[in-house]
Backbone bond lengths (Angstrom), bond angles and torsions (degrees), N, CA, C in turn:
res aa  C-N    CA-C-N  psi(-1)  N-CA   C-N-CA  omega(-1)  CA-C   N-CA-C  phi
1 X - - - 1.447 - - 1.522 109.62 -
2 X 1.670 106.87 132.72 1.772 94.52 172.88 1.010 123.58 -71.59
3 X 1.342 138.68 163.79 1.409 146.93 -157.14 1.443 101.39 -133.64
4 X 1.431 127.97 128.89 1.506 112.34 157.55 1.465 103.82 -151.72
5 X 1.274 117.12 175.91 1.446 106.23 -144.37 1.703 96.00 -92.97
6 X 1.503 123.13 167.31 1.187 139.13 -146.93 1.750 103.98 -99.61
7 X 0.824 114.61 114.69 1.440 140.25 -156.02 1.701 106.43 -83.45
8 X 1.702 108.68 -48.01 1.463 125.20 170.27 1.253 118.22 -14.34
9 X 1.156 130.05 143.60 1.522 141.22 -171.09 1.635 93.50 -81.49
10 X 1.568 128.19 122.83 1.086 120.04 172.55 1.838 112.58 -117.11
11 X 1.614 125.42 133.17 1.098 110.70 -169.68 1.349 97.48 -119.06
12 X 1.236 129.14 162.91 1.407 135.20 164.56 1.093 128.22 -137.31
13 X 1.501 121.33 129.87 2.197 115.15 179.12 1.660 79.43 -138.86
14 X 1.533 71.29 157.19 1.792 92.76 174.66 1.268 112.48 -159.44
15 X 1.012 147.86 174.54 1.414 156.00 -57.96 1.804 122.64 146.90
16 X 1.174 121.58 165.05 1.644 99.61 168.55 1.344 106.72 -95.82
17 X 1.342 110.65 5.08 1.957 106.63 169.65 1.141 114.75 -115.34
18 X 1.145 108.17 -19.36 2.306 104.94 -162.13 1.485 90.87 -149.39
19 X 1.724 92.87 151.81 1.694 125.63 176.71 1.746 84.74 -106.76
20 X 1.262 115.79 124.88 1.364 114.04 140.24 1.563 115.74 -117.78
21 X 1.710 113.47 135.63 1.271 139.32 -168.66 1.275 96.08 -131.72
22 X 1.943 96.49 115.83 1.667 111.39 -178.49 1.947 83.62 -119.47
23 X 1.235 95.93 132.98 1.229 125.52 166.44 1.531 131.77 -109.95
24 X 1.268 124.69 111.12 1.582 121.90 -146.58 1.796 87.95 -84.35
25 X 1.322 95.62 126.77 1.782 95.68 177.65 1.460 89.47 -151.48
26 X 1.387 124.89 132.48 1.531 123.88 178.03 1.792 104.23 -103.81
27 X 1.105 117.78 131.94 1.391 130.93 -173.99 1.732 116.44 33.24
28 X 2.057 89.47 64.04 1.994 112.29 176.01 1.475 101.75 -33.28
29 X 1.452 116.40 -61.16 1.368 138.69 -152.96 1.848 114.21 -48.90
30 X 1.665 92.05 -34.31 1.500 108.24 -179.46 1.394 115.57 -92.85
31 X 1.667 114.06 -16.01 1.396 127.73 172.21 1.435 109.09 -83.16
32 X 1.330 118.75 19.64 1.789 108.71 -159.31 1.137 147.73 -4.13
33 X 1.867 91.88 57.59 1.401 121.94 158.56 1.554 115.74 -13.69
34 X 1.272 115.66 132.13 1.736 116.68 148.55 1.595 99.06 -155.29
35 X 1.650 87.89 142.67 1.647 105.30 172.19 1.595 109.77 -111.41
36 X 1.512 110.82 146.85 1.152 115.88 173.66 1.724 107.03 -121.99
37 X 1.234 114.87 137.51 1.372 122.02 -156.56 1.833 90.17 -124.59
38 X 1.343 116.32 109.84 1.302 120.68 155.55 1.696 108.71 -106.94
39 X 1.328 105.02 -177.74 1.559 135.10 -173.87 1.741 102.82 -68.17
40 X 1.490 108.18 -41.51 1.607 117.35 -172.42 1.554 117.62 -124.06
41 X 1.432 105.82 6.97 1.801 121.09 -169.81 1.163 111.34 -170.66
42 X 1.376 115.58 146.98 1.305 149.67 -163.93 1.626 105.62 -108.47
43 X 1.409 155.65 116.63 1.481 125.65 -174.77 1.777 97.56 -136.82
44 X 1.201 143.59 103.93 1.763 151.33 -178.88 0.868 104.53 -105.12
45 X 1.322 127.97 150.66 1.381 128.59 -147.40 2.448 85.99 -179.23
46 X 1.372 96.57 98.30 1.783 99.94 167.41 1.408 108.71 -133.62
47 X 1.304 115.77 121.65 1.362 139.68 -173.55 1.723 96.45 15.81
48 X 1.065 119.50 102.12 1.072 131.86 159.93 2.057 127.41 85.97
49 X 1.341 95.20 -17.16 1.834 124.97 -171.56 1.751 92.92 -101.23
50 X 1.492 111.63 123.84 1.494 115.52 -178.10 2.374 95.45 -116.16
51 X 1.297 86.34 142.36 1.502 83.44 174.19 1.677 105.58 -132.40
52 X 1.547 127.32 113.74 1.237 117.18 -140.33 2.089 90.80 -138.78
53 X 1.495 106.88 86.86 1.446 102.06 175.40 1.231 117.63 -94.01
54 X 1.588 126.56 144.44 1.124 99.92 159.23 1.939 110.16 -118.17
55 X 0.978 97.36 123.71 2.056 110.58 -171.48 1.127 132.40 -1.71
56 X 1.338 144.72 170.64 0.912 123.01 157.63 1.552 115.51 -97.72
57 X 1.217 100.11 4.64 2.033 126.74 -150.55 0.821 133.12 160.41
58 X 1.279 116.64 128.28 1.913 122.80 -143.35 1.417 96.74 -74.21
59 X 1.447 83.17 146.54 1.714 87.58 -177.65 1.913 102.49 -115.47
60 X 1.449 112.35 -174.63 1.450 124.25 170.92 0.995 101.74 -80.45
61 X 1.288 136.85 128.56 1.746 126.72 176.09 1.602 106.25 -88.89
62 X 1.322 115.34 -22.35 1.927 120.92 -169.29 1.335 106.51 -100.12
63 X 1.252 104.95 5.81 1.775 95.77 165.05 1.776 99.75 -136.35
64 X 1.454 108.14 29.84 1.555 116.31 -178.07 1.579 85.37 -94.96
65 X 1.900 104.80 -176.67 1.528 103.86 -176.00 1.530 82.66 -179.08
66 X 1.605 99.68 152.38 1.581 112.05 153.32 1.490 109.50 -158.99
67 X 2.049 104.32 154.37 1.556 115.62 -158.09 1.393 100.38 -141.49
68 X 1.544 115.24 124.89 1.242 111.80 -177.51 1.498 116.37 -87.65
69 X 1.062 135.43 157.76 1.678 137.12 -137.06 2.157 79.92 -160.38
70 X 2.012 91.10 132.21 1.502 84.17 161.12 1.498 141.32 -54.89
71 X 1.421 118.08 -28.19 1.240 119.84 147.10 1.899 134.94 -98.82
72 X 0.843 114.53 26.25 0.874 128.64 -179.06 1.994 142.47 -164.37
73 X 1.408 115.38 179.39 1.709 91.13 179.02 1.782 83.67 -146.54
74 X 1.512 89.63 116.78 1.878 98.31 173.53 1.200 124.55 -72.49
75 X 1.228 153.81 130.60 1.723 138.40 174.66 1.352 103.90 -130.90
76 X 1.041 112.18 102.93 1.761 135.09 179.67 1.702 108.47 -89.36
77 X 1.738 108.83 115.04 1.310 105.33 -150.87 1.625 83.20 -119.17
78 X 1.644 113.18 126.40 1.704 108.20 173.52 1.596 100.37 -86.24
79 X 1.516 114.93 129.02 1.581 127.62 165.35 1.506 114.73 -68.90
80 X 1.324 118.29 123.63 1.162 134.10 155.74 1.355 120.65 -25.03
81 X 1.764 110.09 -66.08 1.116 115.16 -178.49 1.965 108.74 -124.98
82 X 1.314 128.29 173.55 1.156 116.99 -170.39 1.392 115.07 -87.98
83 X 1.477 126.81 11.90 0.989 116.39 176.99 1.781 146.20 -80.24
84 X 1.106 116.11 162.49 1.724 93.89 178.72 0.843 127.89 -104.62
85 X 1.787 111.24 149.65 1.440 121.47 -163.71 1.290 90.27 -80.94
86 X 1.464 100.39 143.05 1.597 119.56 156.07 1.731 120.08 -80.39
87 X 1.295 105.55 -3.11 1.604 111.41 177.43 1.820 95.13 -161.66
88 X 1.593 98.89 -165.56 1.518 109.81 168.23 1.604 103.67 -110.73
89 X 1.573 117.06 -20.03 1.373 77.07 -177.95 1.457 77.61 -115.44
90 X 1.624 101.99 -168.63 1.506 106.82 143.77 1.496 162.97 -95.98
91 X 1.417 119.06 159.65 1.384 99.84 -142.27 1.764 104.49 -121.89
92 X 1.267 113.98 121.76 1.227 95.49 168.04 1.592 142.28 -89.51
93 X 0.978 94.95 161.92 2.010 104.81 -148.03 1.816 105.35 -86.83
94 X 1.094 115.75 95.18 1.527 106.81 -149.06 1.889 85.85 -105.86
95 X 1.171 105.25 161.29 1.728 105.53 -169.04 1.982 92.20 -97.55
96 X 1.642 85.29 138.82 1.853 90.03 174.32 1.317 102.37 -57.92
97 X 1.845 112.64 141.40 1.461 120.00 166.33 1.446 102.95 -84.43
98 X 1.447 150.14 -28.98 1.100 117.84 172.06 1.731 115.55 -94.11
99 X 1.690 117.81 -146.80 1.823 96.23 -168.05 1.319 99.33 -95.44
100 X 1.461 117.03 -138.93 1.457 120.96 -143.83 1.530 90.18 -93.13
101 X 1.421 136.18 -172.03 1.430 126.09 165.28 1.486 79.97 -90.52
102 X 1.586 109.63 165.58 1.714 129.90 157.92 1.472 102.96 -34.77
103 X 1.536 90.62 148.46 1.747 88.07 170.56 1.244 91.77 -84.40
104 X 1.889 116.08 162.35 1.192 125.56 148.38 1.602 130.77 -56.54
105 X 1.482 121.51 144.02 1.344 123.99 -168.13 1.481 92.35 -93.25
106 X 1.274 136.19 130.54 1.275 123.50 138.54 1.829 135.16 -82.28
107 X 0.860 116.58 140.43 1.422 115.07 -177.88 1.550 111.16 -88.35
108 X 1.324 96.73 122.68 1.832 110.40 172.00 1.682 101.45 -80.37
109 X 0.996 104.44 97.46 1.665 120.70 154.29 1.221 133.75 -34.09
110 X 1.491 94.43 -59.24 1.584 91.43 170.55 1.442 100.44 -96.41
111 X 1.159 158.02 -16.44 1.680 121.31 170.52 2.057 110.06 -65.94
112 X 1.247 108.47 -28.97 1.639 107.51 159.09 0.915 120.22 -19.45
113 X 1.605 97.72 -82.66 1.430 131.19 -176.72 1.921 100.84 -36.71
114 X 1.247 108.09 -59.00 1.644 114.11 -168.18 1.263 102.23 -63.83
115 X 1.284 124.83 -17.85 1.824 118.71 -168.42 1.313 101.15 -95.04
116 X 1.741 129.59 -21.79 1.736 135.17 -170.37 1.367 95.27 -70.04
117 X 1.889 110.83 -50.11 1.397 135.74 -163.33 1.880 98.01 -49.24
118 X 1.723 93.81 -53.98 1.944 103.45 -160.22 1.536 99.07 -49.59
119 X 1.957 108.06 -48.22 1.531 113.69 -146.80 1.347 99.17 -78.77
120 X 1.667 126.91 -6.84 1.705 125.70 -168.31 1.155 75.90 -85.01
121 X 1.545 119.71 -60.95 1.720 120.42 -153.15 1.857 96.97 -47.88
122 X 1.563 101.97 -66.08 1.874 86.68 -174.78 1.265 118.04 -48.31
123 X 1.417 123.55 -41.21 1.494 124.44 -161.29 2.125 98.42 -76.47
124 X 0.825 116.01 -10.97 1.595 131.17 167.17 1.701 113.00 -80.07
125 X 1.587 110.48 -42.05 1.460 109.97 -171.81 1.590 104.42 -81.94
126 X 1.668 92.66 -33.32 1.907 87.64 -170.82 2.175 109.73 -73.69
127 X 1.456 91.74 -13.87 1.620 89.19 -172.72 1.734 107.63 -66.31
128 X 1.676 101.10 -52.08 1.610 117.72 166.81 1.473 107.52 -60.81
129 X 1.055 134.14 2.55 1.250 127.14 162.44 1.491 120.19 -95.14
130 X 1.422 108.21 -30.66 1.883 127.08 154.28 1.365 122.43 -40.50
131 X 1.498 94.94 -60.03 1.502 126.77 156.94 1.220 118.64 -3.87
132 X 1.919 99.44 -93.13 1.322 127.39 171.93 1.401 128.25 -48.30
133 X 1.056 94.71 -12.48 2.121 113.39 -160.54 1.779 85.82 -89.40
134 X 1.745 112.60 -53.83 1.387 131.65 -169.82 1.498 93.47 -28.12
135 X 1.955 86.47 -77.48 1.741 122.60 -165.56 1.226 113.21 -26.33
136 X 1.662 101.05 -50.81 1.874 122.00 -162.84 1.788 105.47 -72.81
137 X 1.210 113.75 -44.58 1.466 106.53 163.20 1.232 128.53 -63.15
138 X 1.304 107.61 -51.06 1.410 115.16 -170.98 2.257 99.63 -64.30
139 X 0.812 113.08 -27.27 1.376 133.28 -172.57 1.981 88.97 -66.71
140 X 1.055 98.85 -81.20 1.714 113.48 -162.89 1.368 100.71 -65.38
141 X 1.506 136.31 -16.17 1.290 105.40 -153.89 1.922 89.09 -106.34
142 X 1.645 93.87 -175.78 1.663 109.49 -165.36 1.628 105.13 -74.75
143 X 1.150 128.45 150.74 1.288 139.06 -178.53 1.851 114.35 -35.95
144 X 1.602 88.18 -52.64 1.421 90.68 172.94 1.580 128.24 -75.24
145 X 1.208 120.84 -9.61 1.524 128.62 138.90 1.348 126.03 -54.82
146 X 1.289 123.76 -62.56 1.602 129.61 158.55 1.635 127.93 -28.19
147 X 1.938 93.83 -38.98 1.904 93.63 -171.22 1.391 83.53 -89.47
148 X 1.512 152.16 -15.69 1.566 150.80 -153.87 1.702 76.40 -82.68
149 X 1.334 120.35 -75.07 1.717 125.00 -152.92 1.535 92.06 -71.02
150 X 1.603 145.47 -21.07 1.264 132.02 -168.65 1.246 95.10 -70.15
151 X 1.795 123.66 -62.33 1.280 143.83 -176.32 1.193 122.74 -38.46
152 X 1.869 118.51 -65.32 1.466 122.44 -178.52 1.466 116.74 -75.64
153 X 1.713 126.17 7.81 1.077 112.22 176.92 1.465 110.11 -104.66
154 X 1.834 101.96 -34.50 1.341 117.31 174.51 1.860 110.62 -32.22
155 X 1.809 97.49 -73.19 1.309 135.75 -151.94 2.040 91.52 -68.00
156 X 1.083 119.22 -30.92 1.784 127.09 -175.81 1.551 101.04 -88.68
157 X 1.040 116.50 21.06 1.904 97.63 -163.49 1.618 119.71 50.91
158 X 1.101 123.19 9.18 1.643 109.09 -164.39 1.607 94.80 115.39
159 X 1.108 135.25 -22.43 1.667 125.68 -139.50 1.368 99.89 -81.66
160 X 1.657 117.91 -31.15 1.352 121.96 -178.81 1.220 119.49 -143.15
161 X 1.516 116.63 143.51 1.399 113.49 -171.08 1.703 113.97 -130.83
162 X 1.165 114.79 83.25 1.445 123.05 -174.46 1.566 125.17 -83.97
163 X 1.514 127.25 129.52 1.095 127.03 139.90 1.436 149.55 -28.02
164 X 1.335 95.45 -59.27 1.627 130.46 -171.84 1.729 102.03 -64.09
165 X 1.549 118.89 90.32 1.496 115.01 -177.39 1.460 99.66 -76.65
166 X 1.113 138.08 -15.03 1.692 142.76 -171.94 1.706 108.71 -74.61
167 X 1.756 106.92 -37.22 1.158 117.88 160.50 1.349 127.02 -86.93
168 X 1.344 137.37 -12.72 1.148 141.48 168.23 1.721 108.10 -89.84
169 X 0.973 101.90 -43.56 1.830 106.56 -168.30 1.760 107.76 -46.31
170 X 1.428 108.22 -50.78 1.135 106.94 -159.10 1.663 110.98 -76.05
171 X 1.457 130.24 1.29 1.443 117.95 153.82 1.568 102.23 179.01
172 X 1.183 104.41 -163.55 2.017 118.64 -153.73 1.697 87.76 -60.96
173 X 1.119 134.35 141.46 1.211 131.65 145.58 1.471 122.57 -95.22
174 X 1.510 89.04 140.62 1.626 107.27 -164.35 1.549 135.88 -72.09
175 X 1.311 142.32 117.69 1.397 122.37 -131.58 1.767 92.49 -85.24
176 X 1.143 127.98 146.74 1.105 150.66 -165.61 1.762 111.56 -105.53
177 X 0.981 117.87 39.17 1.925 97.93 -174.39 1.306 143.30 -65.55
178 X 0.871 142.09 126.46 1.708 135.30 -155.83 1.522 108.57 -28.24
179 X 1.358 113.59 161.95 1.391 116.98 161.48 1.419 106.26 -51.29
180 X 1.283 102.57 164.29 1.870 109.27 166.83 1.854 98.18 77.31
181 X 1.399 123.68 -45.16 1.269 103.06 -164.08 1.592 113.20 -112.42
182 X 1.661 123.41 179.74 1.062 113.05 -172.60 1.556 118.13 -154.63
183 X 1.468 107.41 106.88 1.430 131.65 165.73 1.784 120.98 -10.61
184 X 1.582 112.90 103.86 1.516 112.51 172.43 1.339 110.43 -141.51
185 X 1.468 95.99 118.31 1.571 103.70 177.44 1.336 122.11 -77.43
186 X 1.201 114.41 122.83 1.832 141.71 176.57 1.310 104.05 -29.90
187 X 1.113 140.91 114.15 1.628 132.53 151.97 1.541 122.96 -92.44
């Protein structure tokens, strides 16, 4: 008779004592199913369909068992020891042909943290340094420079800050707001 290997949907859960292996077979009994239960392999064999494991881990064979079910054939495997299989059968451990993956980078948190801290602190020193630059002009220069920068910053919201009283004097100056945004007066 030809033999070819067993196609059946096979599932497995286990336990820290028992492998159970349900094998989808519809009416085993009429296929004249037989299982053979060793220490390191499993071997089923129904009219013509072979199912041939070999373990992942020796099991007890005298406190093993199997029950055929109308759709199906159960094989309840007692474990030797309590540990868990990483599969049903076993697998061999073959070495990667190319190299290792990259190691993982971990991220230092807190030196982050200290570099957000540095770039607020500069982006804080260079603004007070704007500041000072403001102060120092507005400080040194002639009166009629002072009412030019009092005027065009007043009259702009902030938007502009001019020198030039020859260009400011002669009417309202117009508020200027960054690209991207857009000017609404409060009512």
């Amino acid at each position: 008779m030809f033999s070819k290997r067993f196609n059946g949907v096979r599932i497995f859960v286990q336990s820290d004592a028992k492998v159970v292996i349900t094998v989808l077979l519809k009416n085993a009994k009429d296929k004249n199913y037989h299982v053979e239960i060793e220490q390191q392999r499993i071997h089923m064999t129904a009219d013509g369909y072979e199912l041939d494991l070999k373990l992942f881990a020796p099991i007890n064979v005298e406190r093993s068992s199997y029950k055929d079910f109308p759709s199906k054939v159960e094989i309840t495997l007692a474990k030797e020891t309590g540990i868990r299989w990483d599969g049903l059968e076993e697998t061999v451990k073959l070495k990667p042909a190319v190299s290792a993956p990259p190691p993982i980078h971990k991220k230092n948190w807190d030196s982050l943290a200290k570099e957000v801290e540095k770039s607020e602190e500069a982006e804080a020193q260079s603004e007070e340094a704007l500041q000072r630059l403001f102060k120092k002009i507005y400080s040194s220069s002639s009166p009629e420079v002072q009412k030019a920068m009092n005027k065009s910053f007043s009259e702009s919201g902030g938007t502009v800050l001019s020198t030039n009283w020859n260009e400011v004097g002669k009417e309202t100056v117009v508020v200027k707001p960054p690209e991207g945004c857009e000017f609404r007066k409060w009512e």
